[in-house]
C-alpha positions in Angstrom: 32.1 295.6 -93.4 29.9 298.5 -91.6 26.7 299.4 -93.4 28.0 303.0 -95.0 30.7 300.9 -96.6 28.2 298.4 -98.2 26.3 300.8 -99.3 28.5 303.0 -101.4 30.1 299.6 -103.0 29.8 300.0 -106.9 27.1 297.5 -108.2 29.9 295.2 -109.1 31.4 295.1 -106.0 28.4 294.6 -104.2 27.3 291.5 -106.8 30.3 290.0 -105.5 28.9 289.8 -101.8 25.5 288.5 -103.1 24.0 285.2 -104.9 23.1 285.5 -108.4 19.7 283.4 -109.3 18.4 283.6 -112.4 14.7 282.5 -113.8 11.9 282.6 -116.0 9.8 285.8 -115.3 6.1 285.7 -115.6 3.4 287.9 -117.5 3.1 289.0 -120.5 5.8 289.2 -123.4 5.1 285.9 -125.2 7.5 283.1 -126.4 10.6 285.3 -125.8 9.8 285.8 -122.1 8.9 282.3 -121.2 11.9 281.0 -123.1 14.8 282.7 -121.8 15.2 283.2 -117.8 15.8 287.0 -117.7 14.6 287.5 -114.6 17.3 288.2 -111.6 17.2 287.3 -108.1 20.2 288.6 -106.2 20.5 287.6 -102.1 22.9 289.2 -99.9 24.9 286.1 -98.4 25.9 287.9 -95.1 22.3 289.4 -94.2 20.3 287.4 -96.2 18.6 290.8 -97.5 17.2 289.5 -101.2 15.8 291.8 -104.5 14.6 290.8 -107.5 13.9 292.1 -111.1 12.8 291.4 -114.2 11.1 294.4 -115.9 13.6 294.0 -118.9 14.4 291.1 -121.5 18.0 292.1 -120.3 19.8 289.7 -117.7 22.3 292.3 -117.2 20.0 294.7 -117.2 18.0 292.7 -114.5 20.8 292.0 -112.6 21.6 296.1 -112.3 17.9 296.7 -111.3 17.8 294.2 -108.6 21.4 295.0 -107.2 20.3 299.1 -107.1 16.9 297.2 -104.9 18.9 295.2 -102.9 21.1 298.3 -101.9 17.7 300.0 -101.1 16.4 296.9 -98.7 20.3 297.1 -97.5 19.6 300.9 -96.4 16.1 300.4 -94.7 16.9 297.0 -92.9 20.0 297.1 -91.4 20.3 299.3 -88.5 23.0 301.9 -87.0 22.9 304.0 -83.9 21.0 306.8 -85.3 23.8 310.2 -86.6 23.0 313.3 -88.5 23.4 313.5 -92.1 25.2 316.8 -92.7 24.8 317.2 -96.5 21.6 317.8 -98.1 19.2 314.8 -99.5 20.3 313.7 -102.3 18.6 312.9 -106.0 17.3 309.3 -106.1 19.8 308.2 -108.5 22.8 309.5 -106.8 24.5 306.8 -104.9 24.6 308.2 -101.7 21.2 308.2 -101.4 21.1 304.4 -99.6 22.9 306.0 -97.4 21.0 308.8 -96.8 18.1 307.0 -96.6 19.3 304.3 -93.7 20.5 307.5 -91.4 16.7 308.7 -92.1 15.4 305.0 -91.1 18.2 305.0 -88.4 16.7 308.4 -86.8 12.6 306.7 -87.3 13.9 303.4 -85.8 14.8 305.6 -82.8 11.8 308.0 -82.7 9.6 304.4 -83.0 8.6 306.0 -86.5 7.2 309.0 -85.1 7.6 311.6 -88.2 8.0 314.8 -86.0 10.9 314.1 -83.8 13.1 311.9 -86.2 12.8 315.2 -88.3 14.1 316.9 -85.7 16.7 315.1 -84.7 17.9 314.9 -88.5 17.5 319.2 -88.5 14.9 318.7 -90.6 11.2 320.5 -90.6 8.4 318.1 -90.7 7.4 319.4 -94.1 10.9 319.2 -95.7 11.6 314.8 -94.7 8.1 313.9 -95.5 8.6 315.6 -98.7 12.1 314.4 -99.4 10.7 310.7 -98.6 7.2 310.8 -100.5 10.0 310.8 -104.0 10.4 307.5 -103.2 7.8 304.8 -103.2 9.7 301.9 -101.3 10.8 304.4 -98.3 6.7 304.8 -98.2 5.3 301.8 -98.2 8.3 300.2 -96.0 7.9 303.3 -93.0 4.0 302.9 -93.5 4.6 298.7 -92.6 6.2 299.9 -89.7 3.8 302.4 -88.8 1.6 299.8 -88.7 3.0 297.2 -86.2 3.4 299.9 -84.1 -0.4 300.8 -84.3 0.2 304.2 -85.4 -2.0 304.7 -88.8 -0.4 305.4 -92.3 0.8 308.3 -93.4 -0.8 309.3 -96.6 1.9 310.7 -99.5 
């Protein structure tokens, strides 16, 4: 299954492709939350890829959050020869944004994480993909880990 197809599975589809733990989450919320095990780890049997959650009381609930961060790990970790994405960015909870997002890692991975010419090769300014990626916290923090142990210094959002 390539990556674009993995990513634009439905959340049940994709459930089916992954391991299902379930556990007791921590922190506060009293004798409910150390009672019942709410909390959701999901793994990705073919990559190994896993997300968890357990903001919620909700297992279901749970389970949705951590399959929607799974898809997310799926999009930043698995790599393609890098293409252009001809349709605009699109809102973080439209599904095709996993996919946008691992053609933007795709074009970084290939431009070592250098903002400037990924941009350009994606026919973007600058301006316009730092400001599409500083909406989403996880894109940060996982380009600024790579930044990193390349030596290049953070980029501040």
């Amino acid at each position: 299954m390539t990556r674009e197809e993995l990513l634009l599975l439905d959340l049940p589809a994709l459930g089916k492709l992954c391991r299902t733990d379930t556990y007791r989450g921590t922190g506060p919320g009293g004798q409910k939350r150390n009672k019942t095990e709410s909390a959701v780890r999901v793994t990705h049997l073919e990559s190994g890829l896993s997300a968890f959650a357990d903001e919620t009381r909700s297992q279901h609930t749970n389970k949705e959050h951590a399959l929607e961060k799974l898809r997310l790990q799926l999009a930043v970790k698995l790599r393609q020869e890098p293409q252009v994405w001809t349709g605009g960015c699109p809102a973080l909870s439209n599904h095709r944004y996993a996919l946008w997002l691992g053609v933007v890692f795709d074009a970084l991975q290939a431009e070592d994480f250098k903002i400037a010419p990924a941009a350009a090769f994606l026919g973007l300014s600058t301006n316009q993909l730092v400001k599409q990626l500083s909406r989403d916290p996880f894109a940060c923090q996982q380009i600024n880990q790579e930044r990193l142990a390349r030596q290049l210094p953070p980029l501040r959002w």
